[in-house]
C-alpha positions in Angstrom: 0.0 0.0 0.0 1.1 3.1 -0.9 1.0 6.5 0.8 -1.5 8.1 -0.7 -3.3 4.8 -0.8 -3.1 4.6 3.2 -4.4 8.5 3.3 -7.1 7.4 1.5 -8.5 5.4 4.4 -8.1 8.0 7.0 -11.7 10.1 6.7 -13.1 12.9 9.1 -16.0 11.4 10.6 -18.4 14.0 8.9 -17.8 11.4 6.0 -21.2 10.4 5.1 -22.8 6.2 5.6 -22.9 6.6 1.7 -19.7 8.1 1.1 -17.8 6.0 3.5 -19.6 2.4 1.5 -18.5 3.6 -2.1 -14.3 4.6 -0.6 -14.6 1.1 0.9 -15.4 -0.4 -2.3 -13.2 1.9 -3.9 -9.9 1.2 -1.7 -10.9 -2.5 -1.2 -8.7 -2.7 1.9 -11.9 -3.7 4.3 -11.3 -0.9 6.6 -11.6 2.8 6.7 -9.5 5.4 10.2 -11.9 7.8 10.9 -9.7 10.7 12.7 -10.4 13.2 14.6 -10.1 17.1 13.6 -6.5 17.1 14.9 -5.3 13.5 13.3 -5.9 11.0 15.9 -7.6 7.7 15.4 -11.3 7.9 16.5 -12.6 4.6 15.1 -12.4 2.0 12.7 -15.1 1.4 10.0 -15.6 -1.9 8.2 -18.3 -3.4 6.0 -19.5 -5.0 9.3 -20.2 -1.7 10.8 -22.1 -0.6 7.5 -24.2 -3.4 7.2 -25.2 -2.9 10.4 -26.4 0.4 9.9 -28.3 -0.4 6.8 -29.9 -3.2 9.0 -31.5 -0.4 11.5 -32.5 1.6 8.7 -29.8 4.4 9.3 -29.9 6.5 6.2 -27.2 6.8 4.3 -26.7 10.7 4.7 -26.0 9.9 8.4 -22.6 11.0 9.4 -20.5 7.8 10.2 -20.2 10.1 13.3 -23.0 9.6 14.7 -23.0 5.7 14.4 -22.4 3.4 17.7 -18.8 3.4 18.1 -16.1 1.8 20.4 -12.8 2.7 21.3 -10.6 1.8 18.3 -7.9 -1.2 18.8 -5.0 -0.5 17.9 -0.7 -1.1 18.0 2.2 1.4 18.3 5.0 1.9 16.3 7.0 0.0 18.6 5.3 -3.0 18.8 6.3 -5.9 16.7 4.5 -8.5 14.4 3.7 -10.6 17.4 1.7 -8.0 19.5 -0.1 -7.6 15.9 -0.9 -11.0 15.8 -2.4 -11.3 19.2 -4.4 -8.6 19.2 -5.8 -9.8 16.0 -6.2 -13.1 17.2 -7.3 -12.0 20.6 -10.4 -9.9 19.3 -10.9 -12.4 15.7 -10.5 -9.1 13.4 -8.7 -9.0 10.2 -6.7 -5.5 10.7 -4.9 -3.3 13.2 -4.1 0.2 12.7 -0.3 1.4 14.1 -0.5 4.2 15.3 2.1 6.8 16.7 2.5 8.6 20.0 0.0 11.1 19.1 -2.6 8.6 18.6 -2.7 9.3 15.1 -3.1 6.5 12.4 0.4 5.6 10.2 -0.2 2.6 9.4 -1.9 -0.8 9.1 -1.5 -4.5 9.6 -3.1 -6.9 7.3 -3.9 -10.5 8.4 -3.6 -11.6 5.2 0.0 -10.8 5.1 0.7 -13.2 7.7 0.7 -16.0 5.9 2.9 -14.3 2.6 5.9 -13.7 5.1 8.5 -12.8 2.7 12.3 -13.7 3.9 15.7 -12.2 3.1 16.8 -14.6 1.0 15.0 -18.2 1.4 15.6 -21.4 -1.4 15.2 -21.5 -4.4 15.2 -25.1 -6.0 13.4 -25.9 -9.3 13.1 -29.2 -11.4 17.0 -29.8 -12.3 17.4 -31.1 -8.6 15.1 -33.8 -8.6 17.1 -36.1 -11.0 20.1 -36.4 -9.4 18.4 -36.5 -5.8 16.5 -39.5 -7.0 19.3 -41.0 -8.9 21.1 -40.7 -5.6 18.3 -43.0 -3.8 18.1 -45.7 -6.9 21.6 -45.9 -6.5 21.6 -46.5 -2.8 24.3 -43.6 -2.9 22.9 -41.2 0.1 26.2 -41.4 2.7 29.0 -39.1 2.5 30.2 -39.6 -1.1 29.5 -41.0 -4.2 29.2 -40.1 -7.7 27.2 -36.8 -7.0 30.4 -35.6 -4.7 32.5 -36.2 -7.8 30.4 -34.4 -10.3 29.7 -31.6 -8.2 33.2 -30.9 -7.2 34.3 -31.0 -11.1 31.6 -28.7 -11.9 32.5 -26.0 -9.3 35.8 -26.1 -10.4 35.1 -25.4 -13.6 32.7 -23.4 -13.5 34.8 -21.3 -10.9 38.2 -21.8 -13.3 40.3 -23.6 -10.7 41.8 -27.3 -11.0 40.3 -28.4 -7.7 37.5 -28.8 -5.7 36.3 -31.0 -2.3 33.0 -30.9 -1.5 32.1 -30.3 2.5 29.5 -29.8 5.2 29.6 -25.8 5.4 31.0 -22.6 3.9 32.7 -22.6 8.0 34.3 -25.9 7.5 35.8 -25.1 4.5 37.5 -22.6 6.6 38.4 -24.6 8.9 40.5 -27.0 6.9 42.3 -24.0 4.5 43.3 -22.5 7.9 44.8 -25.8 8.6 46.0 -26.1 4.9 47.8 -22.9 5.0 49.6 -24.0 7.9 47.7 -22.6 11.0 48.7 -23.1 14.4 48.0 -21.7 18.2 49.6 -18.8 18.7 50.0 -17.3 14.7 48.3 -14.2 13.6 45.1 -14.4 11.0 44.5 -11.3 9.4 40.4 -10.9 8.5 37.8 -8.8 7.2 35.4 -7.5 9.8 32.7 -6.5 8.3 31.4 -10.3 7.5 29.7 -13.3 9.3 31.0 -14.4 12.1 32.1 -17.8 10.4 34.6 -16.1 8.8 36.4 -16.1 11.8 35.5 -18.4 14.0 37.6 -21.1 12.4 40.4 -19.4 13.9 39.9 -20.1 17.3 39.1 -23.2 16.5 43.1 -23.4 15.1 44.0 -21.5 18.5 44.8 -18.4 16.5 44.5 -14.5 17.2 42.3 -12.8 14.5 43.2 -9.0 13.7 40.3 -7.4 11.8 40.7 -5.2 9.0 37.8 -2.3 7.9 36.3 -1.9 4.6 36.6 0.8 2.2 34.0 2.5 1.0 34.0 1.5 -2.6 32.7 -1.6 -2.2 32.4 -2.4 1.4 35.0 -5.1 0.8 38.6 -4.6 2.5 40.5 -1.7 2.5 43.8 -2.2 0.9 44.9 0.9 3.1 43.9 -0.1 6.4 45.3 -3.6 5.3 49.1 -1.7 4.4 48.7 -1.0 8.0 48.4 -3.8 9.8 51.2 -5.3 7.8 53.7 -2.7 8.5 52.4 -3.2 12.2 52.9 -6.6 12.3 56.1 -6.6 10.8 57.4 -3.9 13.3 56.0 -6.4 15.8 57.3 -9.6 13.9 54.2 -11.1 14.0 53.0 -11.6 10.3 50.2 -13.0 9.4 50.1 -16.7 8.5 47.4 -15.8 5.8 44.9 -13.4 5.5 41.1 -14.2 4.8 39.9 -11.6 2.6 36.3 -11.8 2.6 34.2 -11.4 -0.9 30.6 -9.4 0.6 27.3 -9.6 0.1 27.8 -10.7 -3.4 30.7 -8.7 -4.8 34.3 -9.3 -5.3 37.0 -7.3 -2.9 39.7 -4.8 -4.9 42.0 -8.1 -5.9 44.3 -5.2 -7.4 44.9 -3.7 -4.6 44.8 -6.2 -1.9 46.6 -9.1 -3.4 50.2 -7.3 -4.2 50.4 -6.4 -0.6 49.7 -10.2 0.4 52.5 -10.9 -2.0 55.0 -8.4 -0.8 55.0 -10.0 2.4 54.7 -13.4 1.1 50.9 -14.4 2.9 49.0 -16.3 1.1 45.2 -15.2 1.0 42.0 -17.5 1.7 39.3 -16.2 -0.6 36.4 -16.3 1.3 33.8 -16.0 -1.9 30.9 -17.8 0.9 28.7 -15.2 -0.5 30.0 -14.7 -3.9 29.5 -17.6 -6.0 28.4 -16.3 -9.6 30.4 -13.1 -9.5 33.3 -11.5 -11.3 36.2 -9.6 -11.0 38.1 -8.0 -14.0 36.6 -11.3 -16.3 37.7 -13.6 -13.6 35.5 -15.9 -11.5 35.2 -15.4 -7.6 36.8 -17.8 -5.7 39.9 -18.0 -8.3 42.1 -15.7 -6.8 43.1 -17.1 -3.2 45.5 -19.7 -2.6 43.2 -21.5 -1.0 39.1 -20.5 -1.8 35.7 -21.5 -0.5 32.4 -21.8 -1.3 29.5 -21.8 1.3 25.8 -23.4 -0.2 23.8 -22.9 2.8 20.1 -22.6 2.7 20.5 -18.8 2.0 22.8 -18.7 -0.4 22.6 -17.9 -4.1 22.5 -21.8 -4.6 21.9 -23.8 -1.9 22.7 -27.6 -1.1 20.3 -26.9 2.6 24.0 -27.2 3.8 27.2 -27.4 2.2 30.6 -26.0 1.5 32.9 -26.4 -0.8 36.7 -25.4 -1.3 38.8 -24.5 -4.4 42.4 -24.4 -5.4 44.8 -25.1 -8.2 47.2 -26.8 -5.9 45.9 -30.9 -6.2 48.1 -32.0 -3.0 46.1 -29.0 -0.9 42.9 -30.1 -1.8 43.7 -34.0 -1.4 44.8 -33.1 1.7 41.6 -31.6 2.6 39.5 -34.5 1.7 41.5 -36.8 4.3 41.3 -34.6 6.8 37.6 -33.9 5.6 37.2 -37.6 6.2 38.3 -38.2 10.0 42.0 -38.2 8.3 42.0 -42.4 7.9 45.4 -43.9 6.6 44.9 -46.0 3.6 44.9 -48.9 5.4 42.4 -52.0 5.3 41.4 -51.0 9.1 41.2 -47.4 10.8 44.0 -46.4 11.1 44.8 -42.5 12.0 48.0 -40.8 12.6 46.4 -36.8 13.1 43.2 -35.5 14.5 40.3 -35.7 11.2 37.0 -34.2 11.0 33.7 -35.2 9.8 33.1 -32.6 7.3 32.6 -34.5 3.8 29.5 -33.5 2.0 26.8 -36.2 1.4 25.7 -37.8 -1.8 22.5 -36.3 -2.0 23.2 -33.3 -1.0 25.9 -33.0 -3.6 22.9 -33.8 -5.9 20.8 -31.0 -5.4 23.8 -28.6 -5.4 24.7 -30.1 -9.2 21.0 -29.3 -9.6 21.2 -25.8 -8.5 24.4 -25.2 -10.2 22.5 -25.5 -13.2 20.7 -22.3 -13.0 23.6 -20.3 -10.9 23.8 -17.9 -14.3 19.9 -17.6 -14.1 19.4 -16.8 -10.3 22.3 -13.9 -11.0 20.3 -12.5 -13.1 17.4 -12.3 -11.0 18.8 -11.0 -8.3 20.6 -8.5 -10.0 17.1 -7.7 -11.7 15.4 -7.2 -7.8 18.7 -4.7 -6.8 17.9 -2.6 -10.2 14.3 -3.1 -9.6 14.7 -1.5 -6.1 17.0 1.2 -7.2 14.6 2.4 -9.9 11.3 2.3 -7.3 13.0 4.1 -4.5 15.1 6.9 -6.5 15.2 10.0 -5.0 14.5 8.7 -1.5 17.8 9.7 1.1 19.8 6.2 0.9 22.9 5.3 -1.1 23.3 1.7 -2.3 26.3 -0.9 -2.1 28.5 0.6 -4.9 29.7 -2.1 -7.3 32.8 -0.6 -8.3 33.9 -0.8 -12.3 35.4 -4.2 -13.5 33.3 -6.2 -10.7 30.4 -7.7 -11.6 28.2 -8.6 -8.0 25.6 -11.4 -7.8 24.0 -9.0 -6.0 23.1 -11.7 -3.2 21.1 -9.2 -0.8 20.5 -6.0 -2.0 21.5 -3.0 0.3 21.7 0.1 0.7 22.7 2.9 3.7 20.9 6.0 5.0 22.1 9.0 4.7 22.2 12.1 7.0 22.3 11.9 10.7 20.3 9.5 12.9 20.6 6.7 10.9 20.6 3.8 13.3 17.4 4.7 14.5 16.3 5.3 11.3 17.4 1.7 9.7 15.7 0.0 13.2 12.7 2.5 12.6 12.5 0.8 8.6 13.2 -2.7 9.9 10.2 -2.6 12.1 8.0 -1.1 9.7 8.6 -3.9 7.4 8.3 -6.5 10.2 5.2 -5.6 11.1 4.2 -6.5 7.6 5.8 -9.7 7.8 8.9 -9.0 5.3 12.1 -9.8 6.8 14.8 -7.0 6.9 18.2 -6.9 8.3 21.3 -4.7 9.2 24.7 -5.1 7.4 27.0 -7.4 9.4 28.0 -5.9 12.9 31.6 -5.9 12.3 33.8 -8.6 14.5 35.5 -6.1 15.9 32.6 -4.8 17.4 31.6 -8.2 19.0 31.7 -9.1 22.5 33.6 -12.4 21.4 36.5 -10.4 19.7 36.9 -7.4 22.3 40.4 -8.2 22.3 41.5 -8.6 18.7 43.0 -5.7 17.1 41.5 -4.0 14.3 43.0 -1.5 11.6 40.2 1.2 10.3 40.0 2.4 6.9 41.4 6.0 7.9 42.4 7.0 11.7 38.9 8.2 12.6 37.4 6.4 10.3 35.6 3.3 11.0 33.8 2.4 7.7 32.8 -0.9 8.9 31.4 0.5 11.8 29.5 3.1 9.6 27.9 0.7 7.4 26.7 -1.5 10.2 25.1 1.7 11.9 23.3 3.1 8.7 22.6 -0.2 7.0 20.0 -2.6 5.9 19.5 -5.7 4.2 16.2 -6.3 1.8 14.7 -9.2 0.6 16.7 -10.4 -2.6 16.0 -13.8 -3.1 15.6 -15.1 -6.9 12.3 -16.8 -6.1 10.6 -13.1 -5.3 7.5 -12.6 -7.7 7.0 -9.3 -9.0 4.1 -9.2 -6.9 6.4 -9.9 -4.0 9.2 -7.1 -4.9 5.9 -4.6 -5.2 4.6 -4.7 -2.0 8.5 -4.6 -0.5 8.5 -1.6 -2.1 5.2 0.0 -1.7 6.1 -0.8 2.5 9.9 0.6 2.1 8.7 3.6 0.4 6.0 4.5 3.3 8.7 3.4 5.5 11.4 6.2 4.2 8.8 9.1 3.5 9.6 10.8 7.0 13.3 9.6 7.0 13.3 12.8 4.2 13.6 15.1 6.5 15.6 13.4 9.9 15.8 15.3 13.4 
């Protein structure tokens, strides 16, 4: 609903019986907010309330005024989907006007929308999938391995450019083992972007390791080869390089590999391309996830393509990635009994599994495209409004996983919690950009290099920025009504205290 649409509803209650019948039937929302002469919410009027007037004769020049009335119920802008849903529950009506402190009418909550919940980024599977998950069960093949594994890891590799590919449990396990691929031990430095997931990072505690963060820049929100010069010459005054440095691929888009990768060179650290979020895009004609030493892939159910859960990690370097499936595998010897010489994990991807992802990879190219057509879609809708999107700088090419975009102008946290709850209460999920890791509790400790002294970029974006619905599977119809809620949601952020 747009904003004039919602003004629509809102009538002085000198509105007439006959008036108030032909702007329901007009509007076709069910519901009109009769205000008082100073704004606030004096009633609600439905069809119910008109039909019963007509059935006691009252004639239809009567001011809706002077109909029975009760006190009208309704939510705040505070309150969340949940007190929504009780109070419709509670009294069995079908909409509840938000109003603000004023008592004035800004809004209002559908029932119908509660059952068209539209998520961030949910699944997307189609018909390629279903082959190879039932060839999986014909075969028998549903354990850990199996053809499916094979063909998977072969077609990420190519599709990708590298020579390479072992197919795991999760994006964070992936992690996990090219930490311990690269040489990770307790007590080495890992240098990490913070302005990510936190399984970006957690894999190095698990190797006993201290993370130092690194800030974005603001081109692409990716890291920031300055801040990044900094920590090095840091750490070598303090002869503590880095044993690698996980440079993180965001929300879609491809970090600076121009800038960031000579400096990884100069001082001989080799780089784990985190493309978890980045499957699909491009950098200068090259594929994401070619450019690290060691790369990974994360498929979970939110992802561009999705496996439900999965990982997968890349490399030109055959002997890496073989040993990554041992130690994928509990790290058995070849031997006709178990026989283990080094701690393993259980991180191998299953047959099936693998199976859908083959499916999904399929249509990788496809969902691109859609996505990128929801961002564009978005940016068209809402031009003019006070926000600035994720750049894409020239020579990348994003996916465009989520779409995103930053307020500008002061007061923007309250502003991007003030959107998120508007479109919460219409059941569309929302989100802020990643806090940073060096803003979390966990990593109070951990050192962090910003972008500029006085400049925390990371920081920034988390503050001013939000996350909208961007999955592939979106109808048109869907991406509408996102809008037509964002747009009533930004209207007063034109003018911020």
């Amino acid at each position: 609903m747009t904003g004039n649409e919602f003004r629509a509803l809102c009538v002085p209650a000198t509105i007439t019986v006959h008036d108030a019948l032909q702007l329901l039937d007009r509007t076709a929302k069910g519901i009109l907010l009769v205000t008082h002469e100073d704004g606030r919410l004096r009633r609600t009027l439905t069809d119910g309330d008109l039909r019963r007037a007509a059935l006691v004769h009252v004639a239809e020049t009567t001011p809706v005024a002077q109909l029975p009335e009760k006190p009208p119920i309704t939510i705040g802008e505070e309150a969340g989907l949940p007190a929504a849903v009780a109070l419709l529950d509670k009294h069995e009506i079908d909409h509840v006007p938000v109003v603000d402190k004023a008592g004035r009418p800004v809004d209002i909550v559908h029932r119908r929308e509660l059952s068209q919940r539209i998520w961030l980024s949910s699944p997307h599977l189609g018909d390629e999938e279903t082959a190879f998950v039932e060839d999986a069960f014909r075969s028998n093949w549903i354990a850990p391995l199996g053809p499916h594994v094979d063909g998977f890891e072969r077609e990420v590799a190519a599709y990708v450019g590298v020579q390479h590919a072992a197919a795991l449990s999760s994006g964070t396990a992936a992690i996990h083992l090219a930490l311990l691929l690269l040489g990770v031990k307790p007590g080495d430095t890992v240098f990490c972007s913070s302005l990510t997931f936190v399984g970006s990072c957690n894999p190095i505690l698990y190797c006993g390791a201290k993370p130092v963060f690194i800030d974005s820049e603001p081109g692409s929100w990716n890291m920031s080869p300055q801040a990044l010069e900094r920590a090095f010459e840091w750490a070598k005054r303090e002869n503590r390089l880095p044993r690698c440095v996980i440079l993180v691929n965001l929300y879609g888009q491809s970090a600076d590999m121009d800038a960031l990768l000579p400096l990884c060179e100069r001082y001989g650290v080799p780089v784990l391309e985190d493309a978890a979020e980045s499957l699909g895009a491009r950098y200068k004609g090259r594929a994401s996830g070619s450019f690290g030493r060691v790369a990974i892939f994360s498929f979970n159910g939110n992802k561009i393509i999705t496996t439900s859960g999965g990982g997968m990690l890349v490399a030109d370097d055959g002997d890496l990635v073989a040993r990554a499936r041992k130690l994928s595998t509990q790290a058995r010897e070849p031997a006709a009994h178990y026989e283990h010489t080094e701690v393993g994990f259980n991180y191998r991807m299953s047959n099936v599994l693998a199976g859908i992802g083959r499916g999904q990879l399929r249509v990788l190219d496809q969902r691109v495209e859609r996505r990128r057509h929801v961002f564009e879609t978005y940016r068209r809708e809402l031009a003019g409004l006070p926000l600035a999107w994720m750049p894409e700088p020239a020579g990348s090419r994003s996916t465009r996983w989520l779409t995103c975009f930053t307020f500008e102008g002061g007061n923007a946290a309250a502003r991007r919690d003030g959107v998120m709850r508007a479109l919460e209460r219409h059941s569309i999920e929302a989100r802020p950009v990643w806090k940073p890791m060096h803003l979390q509790p966990l990593f109070a400790r951990a050192a962090y290099f910003a972008h500029r002294d006085g400049e925390d970029v990371a920081g920034r974006l988390f503050e001013s920025g939000v996350c909208l619905p961007s999955g592939s599977n979106m109808s048109d119809e869907q991406l509408a009504r996102v809008i037509d809620h964002l747009r009533r949601a930004l209207e007063p952020a034109k003018a911020p205290e």
